[in-house]
VEXSE-980380 format. One record per residue (C-alpha): x, y, z; residue in one letter. Coordinates in nm, 2 decimals, padded with zeros to 4 digits. Layout:
BEGIN
{r {X, Y, Z}, a};
...
This chain:
BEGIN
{r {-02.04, -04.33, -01.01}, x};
{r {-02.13, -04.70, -01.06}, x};
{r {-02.28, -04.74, -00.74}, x};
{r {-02.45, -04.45, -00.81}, x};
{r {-02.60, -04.58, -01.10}, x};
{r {-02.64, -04.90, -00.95}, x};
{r {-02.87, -04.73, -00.70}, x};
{r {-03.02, -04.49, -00.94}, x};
{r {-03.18, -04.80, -01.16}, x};
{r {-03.28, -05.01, -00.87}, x};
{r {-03.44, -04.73, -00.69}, x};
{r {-03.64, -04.68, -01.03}, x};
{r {-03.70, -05.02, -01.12}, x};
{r {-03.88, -05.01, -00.72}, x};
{r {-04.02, -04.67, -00.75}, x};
{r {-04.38, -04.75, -00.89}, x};
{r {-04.45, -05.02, -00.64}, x};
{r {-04.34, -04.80, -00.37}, x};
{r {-04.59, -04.52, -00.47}, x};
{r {-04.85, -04.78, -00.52}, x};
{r {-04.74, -04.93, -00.15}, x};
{r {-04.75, -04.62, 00.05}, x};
{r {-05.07, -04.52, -00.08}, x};
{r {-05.30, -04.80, -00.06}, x};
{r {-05.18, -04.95, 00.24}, x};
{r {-05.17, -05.30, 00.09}, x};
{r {-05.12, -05.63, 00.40}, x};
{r {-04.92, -05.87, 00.32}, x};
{r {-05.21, -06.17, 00.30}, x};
{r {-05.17, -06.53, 00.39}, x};
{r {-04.88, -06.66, 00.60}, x};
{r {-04.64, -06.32, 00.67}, x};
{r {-04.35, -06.29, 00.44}, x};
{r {-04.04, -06.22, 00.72}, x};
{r {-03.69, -06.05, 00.74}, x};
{r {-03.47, -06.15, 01.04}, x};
{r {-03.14, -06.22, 01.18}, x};
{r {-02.98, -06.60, 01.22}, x};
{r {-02.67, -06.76, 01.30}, x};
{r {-02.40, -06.47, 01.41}, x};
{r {-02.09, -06.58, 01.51}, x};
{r {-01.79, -06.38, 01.61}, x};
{r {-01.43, -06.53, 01.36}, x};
{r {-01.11, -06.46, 01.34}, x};
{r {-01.00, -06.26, 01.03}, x};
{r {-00.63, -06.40, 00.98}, x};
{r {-00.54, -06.09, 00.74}, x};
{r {-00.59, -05.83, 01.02}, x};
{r {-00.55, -06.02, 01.33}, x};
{r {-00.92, -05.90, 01.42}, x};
{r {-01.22, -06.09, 01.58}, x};
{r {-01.51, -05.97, 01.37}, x};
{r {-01.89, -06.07, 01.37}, x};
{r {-02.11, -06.28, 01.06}, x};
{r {-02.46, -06.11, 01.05}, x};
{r {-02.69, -06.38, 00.82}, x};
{r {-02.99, -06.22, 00.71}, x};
{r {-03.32, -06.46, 00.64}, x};
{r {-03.59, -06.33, 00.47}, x};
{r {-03.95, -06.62, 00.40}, x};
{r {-04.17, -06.54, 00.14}, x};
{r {-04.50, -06.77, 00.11}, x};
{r {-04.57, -06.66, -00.26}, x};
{r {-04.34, -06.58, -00.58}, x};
{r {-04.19, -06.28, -00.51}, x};
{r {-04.06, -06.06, -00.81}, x};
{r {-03.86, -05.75, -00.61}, x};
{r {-03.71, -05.74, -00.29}, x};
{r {-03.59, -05.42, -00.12}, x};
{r {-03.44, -05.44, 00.24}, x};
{r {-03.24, -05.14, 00.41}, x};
{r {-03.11, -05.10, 00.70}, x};
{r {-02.89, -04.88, 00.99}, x};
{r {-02.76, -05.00, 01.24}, x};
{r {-02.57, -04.89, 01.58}, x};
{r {-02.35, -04.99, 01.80}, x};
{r {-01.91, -05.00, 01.80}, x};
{r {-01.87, -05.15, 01.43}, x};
{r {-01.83, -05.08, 01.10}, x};
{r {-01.99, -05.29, 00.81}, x};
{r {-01.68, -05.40, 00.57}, x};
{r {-01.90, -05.64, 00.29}, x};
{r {-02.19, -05.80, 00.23}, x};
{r {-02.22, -06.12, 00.03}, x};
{r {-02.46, -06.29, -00.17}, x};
{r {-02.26, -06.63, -00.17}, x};
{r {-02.50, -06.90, -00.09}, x};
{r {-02.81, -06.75, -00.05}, x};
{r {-03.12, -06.82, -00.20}, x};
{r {-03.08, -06.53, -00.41}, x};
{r {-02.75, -06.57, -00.57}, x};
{r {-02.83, -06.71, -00.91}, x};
{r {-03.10, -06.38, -00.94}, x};
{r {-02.99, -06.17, -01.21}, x};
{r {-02.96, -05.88, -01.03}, x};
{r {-02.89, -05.83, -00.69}, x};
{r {-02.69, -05.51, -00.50}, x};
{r {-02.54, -05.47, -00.15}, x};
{r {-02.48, -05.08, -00.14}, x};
{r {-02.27, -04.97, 00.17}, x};
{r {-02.33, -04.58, 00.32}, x};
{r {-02.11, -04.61, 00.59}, x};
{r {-02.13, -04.25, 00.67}, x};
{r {-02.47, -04.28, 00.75}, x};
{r {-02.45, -04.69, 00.92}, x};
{r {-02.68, -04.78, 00.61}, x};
{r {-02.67, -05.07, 00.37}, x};
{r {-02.93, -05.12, 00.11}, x};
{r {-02.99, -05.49, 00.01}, x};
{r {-03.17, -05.51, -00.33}, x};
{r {-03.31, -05.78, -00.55}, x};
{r {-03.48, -05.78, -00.86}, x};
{r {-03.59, -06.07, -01.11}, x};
{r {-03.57, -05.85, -01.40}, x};
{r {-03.54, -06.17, -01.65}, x};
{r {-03.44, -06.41, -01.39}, x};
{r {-03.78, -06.60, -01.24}, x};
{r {-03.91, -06.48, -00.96}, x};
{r {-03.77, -06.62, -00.58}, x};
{r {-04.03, -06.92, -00.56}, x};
{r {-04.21, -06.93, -00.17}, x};
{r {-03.94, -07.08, 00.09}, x};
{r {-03.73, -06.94, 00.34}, x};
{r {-03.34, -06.91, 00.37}, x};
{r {-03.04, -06.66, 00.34}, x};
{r {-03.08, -06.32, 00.13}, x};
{r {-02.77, -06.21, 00.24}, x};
{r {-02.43, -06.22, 00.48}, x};
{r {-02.30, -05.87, 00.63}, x};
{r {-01.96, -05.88, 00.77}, x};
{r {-01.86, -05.66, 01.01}, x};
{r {-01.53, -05.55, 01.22}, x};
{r {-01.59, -05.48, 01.58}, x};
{r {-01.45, -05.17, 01.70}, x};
{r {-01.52, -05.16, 02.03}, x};
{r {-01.75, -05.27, 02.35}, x};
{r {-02.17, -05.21, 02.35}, x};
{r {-02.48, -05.30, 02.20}, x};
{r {-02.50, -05.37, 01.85}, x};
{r {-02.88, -05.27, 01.66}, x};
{r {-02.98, -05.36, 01.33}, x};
{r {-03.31, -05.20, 01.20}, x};
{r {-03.52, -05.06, 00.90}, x};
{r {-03.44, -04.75, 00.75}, x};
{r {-03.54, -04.53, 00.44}, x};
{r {-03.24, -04.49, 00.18}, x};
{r {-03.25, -04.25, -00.04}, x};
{r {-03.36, -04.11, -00.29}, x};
{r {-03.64, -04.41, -00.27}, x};
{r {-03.57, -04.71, -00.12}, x};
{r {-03.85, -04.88, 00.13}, x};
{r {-03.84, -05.20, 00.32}, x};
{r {-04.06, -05.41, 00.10}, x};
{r {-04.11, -05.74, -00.10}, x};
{r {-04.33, -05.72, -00.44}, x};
{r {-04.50, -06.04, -00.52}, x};
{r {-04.59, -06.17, -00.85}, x};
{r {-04.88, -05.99, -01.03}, x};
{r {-04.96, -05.80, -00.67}, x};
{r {-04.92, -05.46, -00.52}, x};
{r {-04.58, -05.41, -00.29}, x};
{r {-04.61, -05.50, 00.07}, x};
{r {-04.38, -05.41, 00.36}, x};
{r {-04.29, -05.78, 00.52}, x};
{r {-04.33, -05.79, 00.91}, x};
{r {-03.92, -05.71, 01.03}, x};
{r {-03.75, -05.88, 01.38}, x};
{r {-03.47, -05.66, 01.44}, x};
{r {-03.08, -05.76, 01.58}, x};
{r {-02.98, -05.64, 01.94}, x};
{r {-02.71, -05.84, 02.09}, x};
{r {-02.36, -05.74, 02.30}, x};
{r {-02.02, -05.70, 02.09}, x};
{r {-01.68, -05.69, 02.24}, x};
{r {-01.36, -05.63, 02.06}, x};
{r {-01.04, -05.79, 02.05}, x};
{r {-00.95, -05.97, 02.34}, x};
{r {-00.80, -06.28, 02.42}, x};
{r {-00.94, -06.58, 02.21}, x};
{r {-01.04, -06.94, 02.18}, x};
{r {-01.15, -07.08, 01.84}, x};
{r {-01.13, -07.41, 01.59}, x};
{r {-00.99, -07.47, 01.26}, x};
{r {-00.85, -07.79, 01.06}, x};
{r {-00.50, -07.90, 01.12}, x};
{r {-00.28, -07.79, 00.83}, x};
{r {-00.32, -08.11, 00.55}, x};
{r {-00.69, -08.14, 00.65}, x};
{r {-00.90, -08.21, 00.31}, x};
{r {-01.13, -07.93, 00.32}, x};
{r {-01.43, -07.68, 00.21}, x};
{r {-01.33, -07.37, 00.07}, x};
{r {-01.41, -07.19, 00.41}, x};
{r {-01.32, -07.49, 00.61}, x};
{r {-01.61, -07.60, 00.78}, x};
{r {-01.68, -07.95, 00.59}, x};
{r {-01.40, -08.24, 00.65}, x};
{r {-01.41, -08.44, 00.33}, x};
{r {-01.27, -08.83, 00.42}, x};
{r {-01.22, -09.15, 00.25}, x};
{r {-01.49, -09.34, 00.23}, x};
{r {-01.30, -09.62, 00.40}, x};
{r {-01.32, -09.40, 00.70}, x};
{r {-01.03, -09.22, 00.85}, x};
{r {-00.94, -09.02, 01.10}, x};
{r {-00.96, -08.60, 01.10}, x};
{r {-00.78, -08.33, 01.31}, x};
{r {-00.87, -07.99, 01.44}, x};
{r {-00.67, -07.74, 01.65}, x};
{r {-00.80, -07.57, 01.90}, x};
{r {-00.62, -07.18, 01.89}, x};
{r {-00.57, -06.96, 02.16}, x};
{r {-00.55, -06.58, 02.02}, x};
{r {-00.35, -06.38, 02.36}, x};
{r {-00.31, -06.02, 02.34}, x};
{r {-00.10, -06.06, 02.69}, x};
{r {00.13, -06.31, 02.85}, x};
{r {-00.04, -06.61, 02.96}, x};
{r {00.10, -06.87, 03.24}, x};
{r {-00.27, -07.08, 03.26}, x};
{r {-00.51, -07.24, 03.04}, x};
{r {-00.80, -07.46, 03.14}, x};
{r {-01.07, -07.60, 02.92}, x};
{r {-01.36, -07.80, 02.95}, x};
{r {-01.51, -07.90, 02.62}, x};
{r {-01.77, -08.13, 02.46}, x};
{r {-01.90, -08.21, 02.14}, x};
{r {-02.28, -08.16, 02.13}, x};
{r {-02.33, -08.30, 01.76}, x};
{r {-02.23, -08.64, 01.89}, x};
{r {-02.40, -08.88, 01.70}, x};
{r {-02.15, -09.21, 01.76}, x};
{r {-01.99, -09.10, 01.38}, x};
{r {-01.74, -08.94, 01.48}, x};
{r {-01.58, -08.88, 01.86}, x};
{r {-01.25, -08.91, 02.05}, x};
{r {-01.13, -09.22, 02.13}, x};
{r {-01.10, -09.28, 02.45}, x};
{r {-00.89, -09.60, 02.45}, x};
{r {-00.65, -09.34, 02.23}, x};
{r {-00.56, -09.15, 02.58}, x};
{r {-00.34, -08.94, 02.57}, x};
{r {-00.34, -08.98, 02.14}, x};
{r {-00.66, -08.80, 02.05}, x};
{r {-00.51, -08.49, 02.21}, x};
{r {-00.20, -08.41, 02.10}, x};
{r {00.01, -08.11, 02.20}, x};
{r {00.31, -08.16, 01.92}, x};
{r {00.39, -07.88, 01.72}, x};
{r {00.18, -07.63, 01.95}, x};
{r {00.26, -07.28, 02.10}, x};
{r {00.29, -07.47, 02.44}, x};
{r {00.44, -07.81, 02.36}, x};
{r {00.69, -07.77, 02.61}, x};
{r {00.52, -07.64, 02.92}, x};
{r {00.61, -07.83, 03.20}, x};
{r {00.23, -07.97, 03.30}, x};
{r {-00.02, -08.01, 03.07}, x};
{r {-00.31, -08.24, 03.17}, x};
{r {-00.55, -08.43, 02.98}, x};
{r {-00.89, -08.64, 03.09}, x};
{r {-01.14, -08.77, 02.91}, x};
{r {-01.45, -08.86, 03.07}, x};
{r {-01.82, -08.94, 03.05}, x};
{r {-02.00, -09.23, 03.06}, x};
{r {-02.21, -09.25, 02.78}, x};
{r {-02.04, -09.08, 02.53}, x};
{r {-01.94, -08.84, 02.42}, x};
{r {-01.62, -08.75, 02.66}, x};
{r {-01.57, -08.38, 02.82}, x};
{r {-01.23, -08.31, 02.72}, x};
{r {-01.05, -08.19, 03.03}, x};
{r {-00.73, -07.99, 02.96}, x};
{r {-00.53, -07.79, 03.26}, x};
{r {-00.22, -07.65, 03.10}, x};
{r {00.02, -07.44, 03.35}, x};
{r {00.33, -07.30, 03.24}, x};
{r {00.48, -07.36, 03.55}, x};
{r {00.46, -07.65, 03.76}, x};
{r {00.22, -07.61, 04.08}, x};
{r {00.47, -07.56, 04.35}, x};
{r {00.61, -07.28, 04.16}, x};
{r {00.47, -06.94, 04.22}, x};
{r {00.32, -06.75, 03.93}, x};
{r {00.56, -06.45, 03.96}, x};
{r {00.85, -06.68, 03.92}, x};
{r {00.74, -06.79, 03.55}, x};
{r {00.98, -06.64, 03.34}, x};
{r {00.91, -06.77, 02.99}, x};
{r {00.56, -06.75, 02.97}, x};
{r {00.38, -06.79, 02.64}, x};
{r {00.41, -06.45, 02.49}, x};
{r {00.16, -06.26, 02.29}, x};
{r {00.02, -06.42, 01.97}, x};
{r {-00.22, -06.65, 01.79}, x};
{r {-00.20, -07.04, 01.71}, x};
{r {-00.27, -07.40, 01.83}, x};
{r {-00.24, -07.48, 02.17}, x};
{r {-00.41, -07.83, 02.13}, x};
{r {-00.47, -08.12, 01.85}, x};
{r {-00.78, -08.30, 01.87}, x};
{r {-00.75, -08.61, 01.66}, x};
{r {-01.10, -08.77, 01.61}, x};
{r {-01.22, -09.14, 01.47}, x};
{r {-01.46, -09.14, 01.18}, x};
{r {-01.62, -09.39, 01.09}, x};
{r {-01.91, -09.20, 00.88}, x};
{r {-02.03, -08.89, 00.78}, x};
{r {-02.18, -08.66, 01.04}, x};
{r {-02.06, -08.35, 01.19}, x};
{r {-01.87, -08.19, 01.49}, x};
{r {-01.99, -07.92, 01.73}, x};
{r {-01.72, -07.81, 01.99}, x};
{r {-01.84, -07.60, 02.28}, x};
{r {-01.76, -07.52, 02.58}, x};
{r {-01.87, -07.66, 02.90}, x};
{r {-01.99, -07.34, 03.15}, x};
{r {-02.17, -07.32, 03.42}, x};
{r {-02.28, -07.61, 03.67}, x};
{r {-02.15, -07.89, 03.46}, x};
{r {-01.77, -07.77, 03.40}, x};
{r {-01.51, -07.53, 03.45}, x};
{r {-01.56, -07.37, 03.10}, x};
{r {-01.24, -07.19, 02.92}, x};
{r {-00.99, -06.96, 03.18}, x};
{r {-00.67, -06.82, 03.12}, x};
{r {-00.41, -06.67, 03.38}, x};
{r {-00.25, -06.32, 03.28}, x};
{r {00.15, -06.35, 03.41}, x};
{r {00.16, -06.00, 03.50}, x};
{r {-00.22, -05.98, 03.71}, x};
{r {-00.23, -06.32, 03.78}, x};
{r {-00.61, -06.32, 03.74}, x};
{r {-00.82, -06.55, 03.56}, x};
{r {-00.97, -06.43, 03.24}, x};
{r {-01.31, -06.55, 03.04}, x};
{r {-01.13, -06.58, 02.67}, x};
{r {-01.36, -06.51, 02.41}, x};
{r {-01.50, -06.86, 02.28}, x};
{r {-01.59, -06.95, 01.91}, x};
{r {-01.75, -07.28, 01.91}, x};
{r {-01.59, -07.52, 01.66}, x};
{r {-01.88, -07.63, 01.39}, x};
{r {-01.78, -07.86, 01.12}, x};
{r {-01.93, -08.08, 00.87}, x};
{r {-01.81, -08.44, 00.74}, x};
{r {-01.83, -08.59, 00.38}, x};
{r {-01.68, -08.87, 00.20}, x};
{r {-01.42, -08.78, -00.05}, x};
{r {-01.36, -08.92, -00.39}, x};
{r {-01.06, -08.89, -00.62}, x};
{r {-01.15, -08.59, -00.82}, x};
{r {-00.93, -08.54, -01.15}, x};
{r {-00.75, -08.22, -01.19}, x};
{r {-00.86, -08.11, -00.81}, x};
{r {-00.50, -08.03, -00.69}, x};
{r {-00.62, -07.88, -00.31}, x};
{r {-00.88, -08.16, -00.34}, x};
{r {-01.15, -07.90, -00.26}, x};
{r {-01.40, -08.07, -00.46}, x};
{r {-01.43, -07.87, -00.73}, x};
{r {-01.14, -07.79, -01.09}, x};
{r {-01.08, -07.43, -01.08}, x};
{r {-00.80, -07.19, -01.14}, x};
{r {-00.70, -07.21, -00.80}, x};
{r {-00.58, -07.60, -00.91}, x};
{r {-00.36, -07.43, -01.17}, x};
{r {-00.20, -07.20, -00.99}, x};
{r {-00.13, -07.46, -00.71}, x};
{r {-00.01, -07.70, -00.94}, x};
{r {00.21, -07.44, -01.11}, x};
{r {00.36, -07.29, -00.76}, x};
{r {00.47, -07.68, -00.68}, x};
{r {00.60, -07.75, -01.01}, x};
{r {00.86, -07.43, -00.99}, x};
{r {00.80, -07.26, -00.70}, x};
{r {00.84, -07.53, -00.41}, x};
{r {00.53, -07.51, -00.40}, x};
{r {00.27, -07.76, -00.14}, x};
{r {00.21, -08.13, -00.29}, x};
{r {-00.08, -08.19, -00.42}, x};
{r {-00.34, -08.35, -00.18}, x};
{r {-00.31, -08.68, -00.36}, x};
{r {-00.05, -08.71, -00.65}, x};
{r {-00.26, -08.86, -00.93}, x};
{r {-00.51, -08.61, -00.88}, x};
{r {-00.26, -08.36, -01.04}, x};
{r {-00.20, -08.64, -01.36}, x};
{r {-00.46, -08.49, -01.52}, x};
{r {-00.39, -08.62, -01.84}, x};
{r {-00.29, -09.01, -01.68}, x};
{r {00.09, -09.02, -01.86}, x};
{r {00.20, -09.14, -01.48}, x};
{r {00.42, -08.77, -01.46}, x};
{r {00.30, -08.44, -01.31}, x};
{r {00.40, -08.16, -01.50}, x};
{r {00.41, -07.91, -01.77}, x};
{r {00.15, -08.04, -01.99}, x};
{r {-00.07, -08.15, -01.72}, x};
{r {-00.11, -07.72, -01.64}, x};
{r {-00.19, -07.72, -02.02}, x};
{r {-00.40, -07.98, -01.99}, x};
{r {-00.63, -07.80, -01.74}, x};
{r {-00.64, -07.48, -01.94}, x};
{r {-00.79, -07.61, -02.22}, x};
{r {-01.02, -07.79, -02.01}, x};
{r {-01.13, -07.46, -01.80}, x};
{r {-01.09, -07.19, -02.04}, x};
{r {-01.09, -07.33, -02.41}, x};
{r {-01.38, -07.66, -02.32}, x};
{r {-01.13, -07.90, -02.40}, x};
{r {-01.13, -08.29, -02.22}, x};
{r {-01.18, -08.30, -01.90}, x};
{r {-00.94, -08.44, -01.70}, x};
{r {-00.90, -08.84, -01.68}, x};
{r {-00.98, -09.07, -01.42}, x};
{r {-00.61, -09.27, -01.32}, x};
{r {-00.65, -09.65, -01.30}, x};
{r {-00.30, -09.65, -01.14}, x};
């Protein structure tokens, strides 16, 4: 019944510019105002063990634009879970909807500046759909009509509604197979979502696993990677060796041949890595412990920073490399793995007071954390003093007291540690 409602008022608070719209035949004038598609990238969802696909949704407006009305259907073997607002250029808009018809494949994506001031000319994110993939095919992503009145249109300041010129999604989805993808080795000072590294300003140096997701036994893995954000920030040390790519603590630290090169003159290196269960005289069918079904690291890449930049891990196809491979033990053939390229940002760091996961920012989430270490065995906090939030040299009781009041009752905030 709320969303219901929810639809009911926007569709009312639209309804007059859509009449006015559909009868006139009112252009869009100056520089076309645009909805399209930008950035998708499959991920791994760690809760269900799924690869599912980011859909970012642009929109440009070249004037102030008051409403903004933009459904959709689309096609193809998924199912739309959630659509978010986090980030986009709409976010702080007083009203804004994402209604989800999944029995019809339709989501209506609604803004309207009913105190807020209208979304000023520029271009950027109006929203994020998430969806699961369900199977193999072509996914579509179009206009629609939703009903009982919803039209694609934006409605500029003091002007008549317009329908904005539309470039629709096609592109080829696959389900769960097997998987390569990147994420921060565990005790990494990160974003929220984990795609900015934040690092002492004295430089340091930052690791990232790369994962292998196998539905089926695998006795081969071959890689050739490279960083294509390379910008002499950040890289792998070659004089490291062997160092900068680490297979401790992995899912096959103790394969019997695992080789490593670095190479490329300039930088940055392609990272060779031909990993066999077995060693090479040994015939595949005689592999008996072959790494089972599963998700996790299969590699450590330890990097040198020495600024800020960023970090953009892809593989290396075609002409100019062998690309990612895997061996199933059971058809012995070689397999293209899915591949999610690793992109990461990094910052400097400073000591942030009360910021327990030293995620920037003093939250709840610090309470909790520092509450599950003081009597739950809980994690350390990323750097000690930065759970001392009242400076008495002790972590403890009063410190979660202490960041209460700040949070929830606007008492001090918590102190800077000269220790």
């Amino acid at each position: 019944m709320k969303q219901l409602r929810t639809l009911l008022l926007f569709s009312f608070a639209v309804f007059l510019y859509c009449l006015l719209f559909y009868s006139s035949g009112y252009a869009d004038p100056g520089i076309p105002d645009t909805v399209l598609f930008e950035g998708m990238r499959h991920y791994f969802d760690d809760s269900t063990q799924q690869v599912k696909l980011k859909v970012p949704v642009v929109f440009f407006n070249d004037e102030n634009v008051t409403d903004i009305t933009v459904p959709l259907v689309w096609s193809g073997p998924v199912s739309l879970d959630s659509a978010s607002f986090a980030g986009s250029r709409v976010e702080e808009i007083d009203f804004h909807t994402a209604i989800i018809d999944s029995a019809n494949n339709k989501v209506l994506i609604g803004v309207a500046t009913v105190t807020s001031p209208p979304v000023p000319p520029g271009r950027g994110l109006l929203s994020t759909l998430y969806f699961t993939i369900l199977g193999s095919g072509d996914l579509d992503i179009d206009t629609t009509f939703f009903r009982p009145g919803n039209h694609f249109h934006f409605s500029p300041e003091y002007a008549i509604a317009f329908t904005p010129q539309f470039f629709k999604l096609h592109m080829y989805v696959k389900p769960n197979q097997d998987m390569v993808y990147f994420e921060p080795a565990p005790g990494s000072r990160t974003s929220a979502n984990d795609d900015t590294f934040y690092i002492d300003p004295q430089g340091e140096d930052i690791k990232i696993n790369m994962n292998l997701l196998n539905p089926n036994k695998i006795i081969l893995i071959a890689a050739d990677l490279k960083d294509y954000c390379y910008d002499g920030n950040i890289f792998l040390d070659t004089l490291k060796n062997n160092d900068s790519v680490s297979f401790e603590g992995s899912r096959i630290e103790y394969w019997p041949s695992k080789g490593i090169m670095l190479f490329g003159h300039p930088p940055p290196p392609v990272i060779r890595l031909s990993l066999f269960h077995c060693t090479t005289e040994m015939p595949p069918a005689t592999c008996t412990t072959a790494l089972q079904p599963g998700n996790g690291p299969i590699v450590t890449l330890t990097f040198t920073v020495v600024d800020t930049g960023c970090i953009y891990l892809d593989s290396l196809g075609g002409a100019d490399g062998w690309g990612v491979v895997v061996v199933d033990s059971i058809t012995e053939e070689f397999l293209t793995p899915d591949f999610i390229p690793g992109s990461f940002y990094v910052r400097h760091w400073f000591y942030t007071p009360g910021d327990f996961n030293c995620d920037v920012k003093v939250d709840m989430v610090d309470v909790l954390s520092l509450v599950n270490y003081l009597f739950r065995n809980g994690e350390e906090p990323c750097i000690m003093k930065s759970a001392d939030a009242n400076c008495d040299q002790d972590v403890g009781l009063v410190d979660v007291v202490y960041l209460i009041n700040y949070i929830f009752r606007s008492g001090p905030a918590p102190q800077t540690c000269d220790y």
